[in-house]
Structures are given as C-alpha cells and as structure tokens.
N, C-alpha and C positions, 0 to 999 in steps of 0.2 A: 587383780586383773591388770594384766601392764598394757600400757597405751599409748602405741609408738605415734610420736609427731616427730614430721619430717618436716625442714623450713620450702616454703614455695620457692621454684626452681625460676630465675627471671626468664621473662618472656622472650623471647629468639626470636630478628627480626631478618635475621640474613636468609635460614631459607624461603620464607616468600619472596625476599627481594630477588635472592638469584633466579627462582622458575617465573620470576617476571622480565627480568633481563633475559634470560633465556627465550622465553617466548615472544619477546620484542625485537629479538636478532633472528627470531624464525622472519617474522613476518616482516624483515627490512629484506632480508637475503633471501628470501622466496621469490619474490617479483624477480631476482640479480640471476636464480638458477634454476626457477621452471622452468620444465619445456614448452616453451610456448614457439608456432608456428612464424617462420622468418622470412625475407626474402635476402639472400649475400647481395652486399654491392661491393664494388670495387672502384676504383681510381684508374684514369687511362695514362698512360705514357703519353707527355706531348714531344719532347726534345731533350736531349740533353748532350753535354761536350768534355771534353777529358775523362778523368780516371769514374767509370762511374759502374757500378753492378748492383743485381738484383739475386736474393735469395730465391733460388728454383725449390719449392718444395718436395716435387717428386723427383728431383737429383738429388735433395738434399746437399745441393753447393751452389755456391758462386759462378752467376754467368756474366756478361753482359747485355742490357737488357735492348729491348727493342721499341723502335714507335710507334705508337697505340697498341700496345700490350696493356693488359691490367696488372695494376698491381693491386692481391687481392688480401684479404686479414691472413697475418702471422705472417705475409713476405716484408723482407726488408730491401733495404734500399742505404747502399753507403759509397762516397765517392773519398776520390784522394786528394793529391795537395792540388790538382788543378781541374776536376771533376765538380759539376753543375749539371741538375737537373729540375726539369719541372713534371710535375703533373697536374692531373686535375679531375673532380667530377664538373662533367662538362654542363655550363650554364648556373653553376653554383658557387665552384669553390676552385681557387686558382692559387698553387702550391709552388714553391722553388725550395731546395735542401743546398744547401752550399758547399763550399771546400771539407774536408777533413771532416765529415757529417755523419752519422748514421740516424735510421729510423724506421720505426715499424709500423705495419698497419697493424695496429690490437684489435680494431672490431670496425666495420662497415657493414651494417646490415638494415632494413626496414621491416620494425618491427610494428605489427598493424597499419598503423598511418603513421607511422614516428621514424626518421630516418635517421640511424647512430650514427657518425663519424667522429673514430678514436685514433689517433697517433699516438705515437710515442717515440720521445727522441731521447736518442740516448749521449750524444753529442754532437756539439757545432754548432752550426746558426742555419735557422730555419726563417720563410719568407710566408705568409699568406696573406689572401683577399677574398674577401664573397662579397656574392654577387647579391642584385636586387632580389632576384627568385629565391635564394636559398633565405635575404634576411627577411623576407613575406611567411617561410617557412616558421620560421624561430618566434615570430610573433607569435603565430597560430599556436606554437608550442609542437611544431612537426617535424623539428628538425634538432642535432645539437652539435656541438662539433668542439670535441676534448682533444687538449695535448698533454701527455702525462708526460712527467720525466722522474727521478727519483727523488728530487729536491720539491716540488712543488707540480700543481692541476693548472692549466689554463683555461676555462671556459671560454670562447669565443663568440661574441654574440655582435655581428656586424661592423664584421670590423678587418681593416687595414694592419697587419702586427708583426713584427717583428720578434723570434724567442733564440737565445741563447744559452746554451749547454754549453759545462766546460769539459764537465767528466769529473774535475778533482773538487776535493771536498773545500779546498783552499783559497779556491776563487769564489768570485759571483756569477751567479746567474742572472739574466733580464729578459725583462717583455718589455716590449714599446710596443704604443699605438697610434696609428696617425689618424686610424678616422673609426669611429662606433664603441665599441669597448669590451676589456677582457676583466673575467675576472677570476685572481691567482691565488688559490688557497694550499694549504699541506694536503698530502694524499691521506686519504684516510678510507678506512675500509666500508667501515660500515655508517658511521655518522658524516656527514660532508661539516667540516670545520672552516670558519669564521674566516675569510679574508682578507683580498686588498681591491679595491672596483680601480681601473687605470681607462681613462678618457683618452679621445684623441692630445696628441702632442703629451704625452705623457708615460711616465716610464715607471718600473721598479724593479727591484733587485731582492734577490734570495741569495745568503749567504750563511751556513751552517745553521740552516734549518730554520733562519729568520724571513720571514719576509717584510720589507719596507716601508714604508708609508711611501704614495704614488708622490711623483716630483715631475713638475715639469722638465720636459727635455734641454737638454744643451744644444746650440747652434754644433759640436764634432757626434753629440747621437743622432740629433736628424739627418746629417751626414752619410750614419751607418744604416738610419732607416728607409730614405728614399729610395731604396731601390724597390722596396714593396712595390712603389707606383708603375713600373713596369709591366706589373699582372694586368693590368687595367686596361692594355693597351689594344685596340678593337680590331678585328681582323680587314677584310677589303669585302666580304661579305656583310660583316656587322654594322661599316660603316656606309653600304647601300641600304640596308635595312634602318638607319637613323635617317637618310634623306627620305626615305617613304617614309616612316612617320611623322616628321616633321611637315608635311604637306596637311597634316590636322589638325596642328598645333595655334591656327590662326591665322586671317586672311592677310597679317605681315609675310609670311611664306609663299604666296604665289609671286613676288616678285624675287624670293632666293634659290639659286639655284646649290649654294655649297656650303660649307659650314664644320666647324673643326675648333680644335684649345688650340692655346700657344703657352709655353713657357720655355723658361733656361733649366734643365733638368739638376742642374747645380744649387741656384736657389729660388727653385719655390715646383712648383705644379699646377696643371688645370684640368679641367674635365668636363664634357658635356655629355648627357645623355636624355634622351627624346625616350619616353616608355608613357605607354596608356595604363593609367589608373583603374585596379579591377573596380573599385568600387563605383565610382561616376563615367568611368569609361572614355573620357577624355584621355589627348594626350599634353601632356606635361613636358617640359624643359626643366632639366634637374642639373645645374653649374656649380660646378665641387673646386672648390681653390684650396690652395696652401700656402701661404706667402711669410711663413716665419722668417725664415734667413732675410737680414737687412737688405734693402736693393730689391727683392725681388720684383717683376713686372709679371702678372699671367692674366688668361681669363680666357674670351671665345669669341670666333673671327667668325660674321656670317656674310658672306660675299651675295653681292643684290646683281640686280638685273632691270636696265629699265625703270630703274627707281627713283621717278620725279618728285621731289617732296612738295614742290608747289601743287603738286595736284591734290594734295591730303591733307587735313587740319591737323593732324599728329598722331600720334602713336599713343597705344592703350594694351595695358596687360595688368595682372592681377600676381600675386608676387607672396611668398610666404619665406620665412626660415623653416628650416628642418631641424624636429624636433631633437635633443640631446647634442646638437651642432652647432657650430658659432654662427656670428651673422661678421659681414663684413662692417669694417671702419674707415675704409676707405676704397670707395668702388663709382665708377661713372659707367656710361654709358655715350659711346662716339659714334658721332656718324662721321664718316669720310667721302671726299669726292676727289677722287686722284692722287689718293694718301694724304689730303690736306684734311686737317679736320676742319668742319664745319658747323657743327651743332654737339654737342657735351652736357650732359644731363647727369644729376649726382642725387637719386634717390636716396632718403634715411629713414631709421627707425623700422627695421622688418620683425615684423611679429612672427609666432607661432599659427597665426590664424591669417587666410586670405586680405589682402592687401589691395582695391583698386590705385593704378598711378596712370596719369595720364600728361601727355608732353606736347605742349603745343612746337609746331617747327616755325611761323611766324617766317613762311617764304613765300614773297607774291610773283617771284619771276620764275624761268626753269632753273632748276637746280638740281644736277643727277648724282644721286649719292649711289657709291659704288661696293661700300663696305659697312658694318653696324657692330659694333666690338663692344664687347664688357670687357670692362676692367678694374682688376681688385691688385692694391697694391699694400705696400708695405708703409707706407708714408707717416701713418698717424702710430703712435705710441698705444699699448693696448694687451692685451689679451686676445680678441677676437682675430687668430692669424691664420684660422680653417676653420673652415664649414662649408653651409651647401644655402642656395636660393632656389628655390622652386618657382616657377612663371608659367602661367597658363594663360590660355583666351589673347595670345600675343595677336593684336587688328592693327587694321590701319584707321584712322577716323576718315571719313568724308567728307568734303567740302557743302558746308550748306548747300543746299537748292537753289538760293537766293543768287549764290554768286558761284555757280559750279559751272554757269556760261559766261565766257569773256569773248568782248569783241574780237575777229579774228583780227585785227589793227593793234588792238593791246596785244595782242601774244606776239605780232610780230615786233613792237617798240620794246617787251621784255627781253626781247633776244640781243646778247653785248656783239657788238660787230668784233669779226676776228682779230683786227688791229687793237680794239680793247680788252680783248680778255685775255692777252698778256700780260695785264697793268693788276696787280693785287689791289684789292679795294678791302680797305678796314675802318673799322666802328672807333670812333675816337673815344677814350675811356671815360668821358664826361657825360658819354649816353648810357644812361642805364642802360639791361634789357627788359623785352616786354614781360608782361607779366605772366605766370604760366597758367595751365589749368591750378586751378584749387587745390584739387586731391594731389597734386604736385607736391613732393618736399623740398625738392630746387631743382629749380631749372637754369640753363646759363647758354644763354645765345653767343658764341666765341667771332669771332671774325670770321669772313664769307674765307678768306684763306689763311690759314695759320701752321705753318710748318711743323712737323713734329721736333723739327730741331729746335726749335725757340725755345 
C-alpha cells in the first residue's frame, strides 16, 4: 500500500489581508460617494478690476463675470497680468484671487447640517478670511473650508491666510497665516496624511513634494501678507450695526458716541469688533492687533461726549486673552482731553480666563476727557506681536454717596478762570502717583497736560 505524504503548504496571509484592505476602502469611500441628500451653495461675486473671467458652464467658455453673480462648484475663475477679484459667502468667508491666478470651486454644498467649502487653485496667489459666524461653525464641527492644489491640502480653520501656487514643479509653494491657523498636508486619496499645523505670523513652504517645518514670518512675508487684512474691512452699514451694539457693552458707552481702529497699513494693523456672545448673551468687545513690523503704533479710538471724569471714581471692565492668540507686551490705555493725554493706564498679565481691572482716575475738579484709546505697540522685544483682548461689563464706577454732593461754591472754586487755563500745570516727578484700585496691575496718573509730542 503506498502512502502519499505531502509537506504542509505555509499559511497565506495576503488574501485576508487584501479583503480587509478592500473592505476598509469600501467603508472610507462610502461616506465620499453615497448618495446622500445635499443642498448646492455657492460663493457671490463682490468686485473685481482688470483682466478677470468666469467659466460659464452651459457656454462651456470664457466670459466675463458679473457683480453678485454666483460662482457655483466646477466654475472657475482666472485673471490676467492686471486682473483682481473678490468674492465671498456672505457673513462667513471673504476671498481675493490675484494677478495671473486661476481657481476652482470643487464642491460647496450643505451636507445635513455640515456646510463643505472646497477650492482649488491651480496657480497664483490666493487671499482669505472668516469670519466670527463661520469660525462658531467649525467649532461645532459644521462647517470646513479646504484648498487643494496639486502640491499640497490646506485645511483652514479660523484664520487670516495667505496660499501660493507657482504651477512649476521647481519653485516653492507657501501658506501664511496672520491670525487662527491652517493646517498643510500632501493630498491623499483615501488616508488623510500627517502634516504641518502653521499659527498666526507664521509660514511654510512646499517644494517637490516636501513640506516644511512651520517658520516664523520675515518682516518682506508679512509684507506680502498684509493685504489679507483688507477683507476685514466693515462696510457703512456694519459699522452702524457696531454703534448699536456697543450701547450694551457697558455703562462707559452712554457717554460714546463713535469708535473705530487706527493704524499705518504699512506696519502693523487693528481691529475692533462689538458681537453678543451666544452663550451668556452679553456683548463683548473683541481688539485684534498686529504690531510685528518695528515702529508700529495701532489699536482703537473711542471718542466720548460729555465725559467729566471728576464725576466718576473710575473705570471697570473684565478683560480676557483669546484662546490660541497672543496677548499683548506692550499696550496702555489713554484718556485724552483736547489731544492732550491726561490719564495712561498699562494693564498686565491677561489670562485665558476673565480678568476683573479696575482704574481709579483720582480727579476732584472738572476735567472733560474727549477721547479713550488702546494702544498696543511694538516697544518691548518678544514674541507676543498679534492677538486679540476680549473686555466686557466696560462701566463707569460712581462717586460714593458720601461725597457725590459738593458745595455748589466748591464746584464753582474747581473751575480754572479762562486767563488760567492757558497756563499747563504739571506734577513734578518727585510726586508719586496715587495709588490705584488693587485688582489694578498699573496704573500711572501722567500730567493734567502732556503733549503727544514729548
């Protein structure tokens, strides 16, 4: 009897592993290509100047485009050597394409509660910003906003940014961002791979298929990035809609009637925005600076009315840093009375978490302060050269009870005869000043008139 043996055949691991790879690419790219129920969104046309056209889908050509038109998924959008355009979803997202630019919409649509926005550029230099609404969105996880190019994803998540396309394989690519942050991985189909995170004032670069380690910006990149701040800019309706909310931001605003930034758009920036907080429903003051470039001077001018400070023991608000944003290193707080400053306050130390500060003013005669300016400047050596301050519950304090009546003989001896109040009266440096409220981190009483030129 013959008695075939055969040797055991070794075990094969590849085809389970393939019908598991298979079956783990079903269910990545299932979610990517069900039909699931959509709503189209689109982007509107705001302006735009020189060489500038839109792909018409049902000409299938080249037109030029028009104001508040949509531009809707699969149209493009390309200018020439002196061609600028903007668009935007309105209240969200605020868009500029530059010179010699192309780019596409690949997908805007709201998918259940989830709203997609996908670009794609395929060269030039691209500009965006969003807004409060849209980064409230992204929190919640409701919202996204992708730029693909062939080199590299940009994920956008509240943020100020800057992207460059060169087209050739030879150059570099970059992102900048001046405020929230992007983050820049290789495209990838089905796995999303490993990137780069880029914070405000910070940059990186893709160049044959690398990308970077994030680097602080150069004084000639923020150069190229500042124009972002542009998008920011509020219209004549948006900026009557900031004086009404400002009337509930605290009982220092019944005596303001205006209020606005200031800076030199060369070097630096500023920002204010008034918006109610969904959660406590308060309104907020939200002052965004940028003060990198040396020199710079910015911040926010709120012009008064009728504002006696003798009549008030000082001023009181509650003050926070914004989360993932710098705090200032150098910022005061002026009052002025006829451009002269008069009183200078230099809060430190802002945390992530509510902040009381309070300022006594230490004036027993009339004294009509006309103006109340932040300012955050470049002075101190640092890192901290953008971020944002948060202030709410902005009051005025009241004069004890005890002494909120004055003889009307003292209020008239307070008053300086007209032949005197041409005469500057100043504090000789040998006098301290008084001492401030507690919850104070410094206070600094300046001379009753002191020039800004000094």
């Amino acid at each position: 009897m013959n008695v075939r043996i055969e040797k055991p055949q070794a075990v094969s691991y590849w085809k389970p592993l393939i019908v598991v790879l298979i079956i783990a690419a079903g269910l990545v790219l299932w979610p990517r290509f069900s039909s699931r129920p959509y709503k189209s969104l689109a982007y509107e046309i705001l302006g735009f100047e020189g060489d500038v056209q839109i792909y018409d889908l049902q000409s299938r050509s080249w037109r030029a485009p028009k104001r508040g038109e949509e531009f809707a998924t699969s149209q493009k959008l390309k200018t020439g050597v002196d061609g600028v355009i903007n668009f935007q979803v309105e209240n969200e997202l605020h868009l500029r394409l530059k010179e010699n630019s192309e780019i596409q919409n690949e997908e805007s649509r709201a998918m259940g509660k989830r709203e997609v926005y996908k670009l794609r550029l395929a060269k030039g230099v691209f500009f965006g910003a969003t807004t409060r609404q849209f980064e409230r969105k992204q929190t919640a996880d409701k919202a996204i906003l992708q730029i693909l190019t062939s080199d590299y994803v940009a994920n956008i998540h509240g943020a100020i940014f800057r992207m460059q396309v060169s087209g050739q394989q030879v150059q570099e690519n970059k992102v900048g961002v001046l405020r929230g942050f992007a983050e820049v991985s290789k495209p990838s189909f089905i796995f999303r791979s490993e990137g780069v995170r880029i914070r405000g004032l910070e940059e990186t670069s893709v160049a044959g298929g690398v990308i970077k380690p994030a680097t602080r910006v150069t004084p000639e990149a923020w150069g190229l990035m500042k124009e972002a701040y542009e998008l920011l800019e509020k219209t004549a309706v948006m900026e009557a809609e900031q004086i009404d909310l400002s009337k509930s931001a605290g009982s220092f605003f019944n005596v303001v009637f205006d209020h606005g930034s200031f800076y030199t758009p060369k070097v630096g920036y500023a920002g204010r925005e008034f918006f109610k907080d969904p959660d406590s429903g308060q309104v907020f003051l939200e002052t965004e600076y940028d003060v990198f470039p040396m020199g710079s001077f910015s911040g926010v001018y709120i012009k008064t009315r009728d504002f006696d400070i003798s009549k008030y023991t000082g001023l009181s608000f509650e003050v926070r840093r914004k989360a993932e944003e710098g705090a200032p290193e150098s910022f005061f707080i002026e009052l002025k009375s006829k451009g002269n400053v008069v009183r200078r306050y230099a809060p430190r130390t802002f945390e992530k978490t509510w902040k009381l500060v309070e300022f006594d003013f230490h004036e027993k005669k009339p004294l009509v302060v006309n103006e109340v300016v932040f300012v955050f400047t470049n002075a101190r050596v640092g890192e901290a050269k953008k971020g944002m301050l948060e202030f709410r519950n902005i009051e005025l304090i009241p004069l004890p009870k005890a002494t909120a009546t004055v003889p009307q003989g003292a209020i008239q001896a307070a008053v300086v005869s007209p032949s005197q109040s041409s005469v500057k009266q100043t504090i000789p440096s040998s006098v301290a000043p008084q001492t401030p409220a507690p919850v104070a981190d410094s206070s600094l009483v300046v001379p009753k008139e002191v020039s800004l030129q000094q």
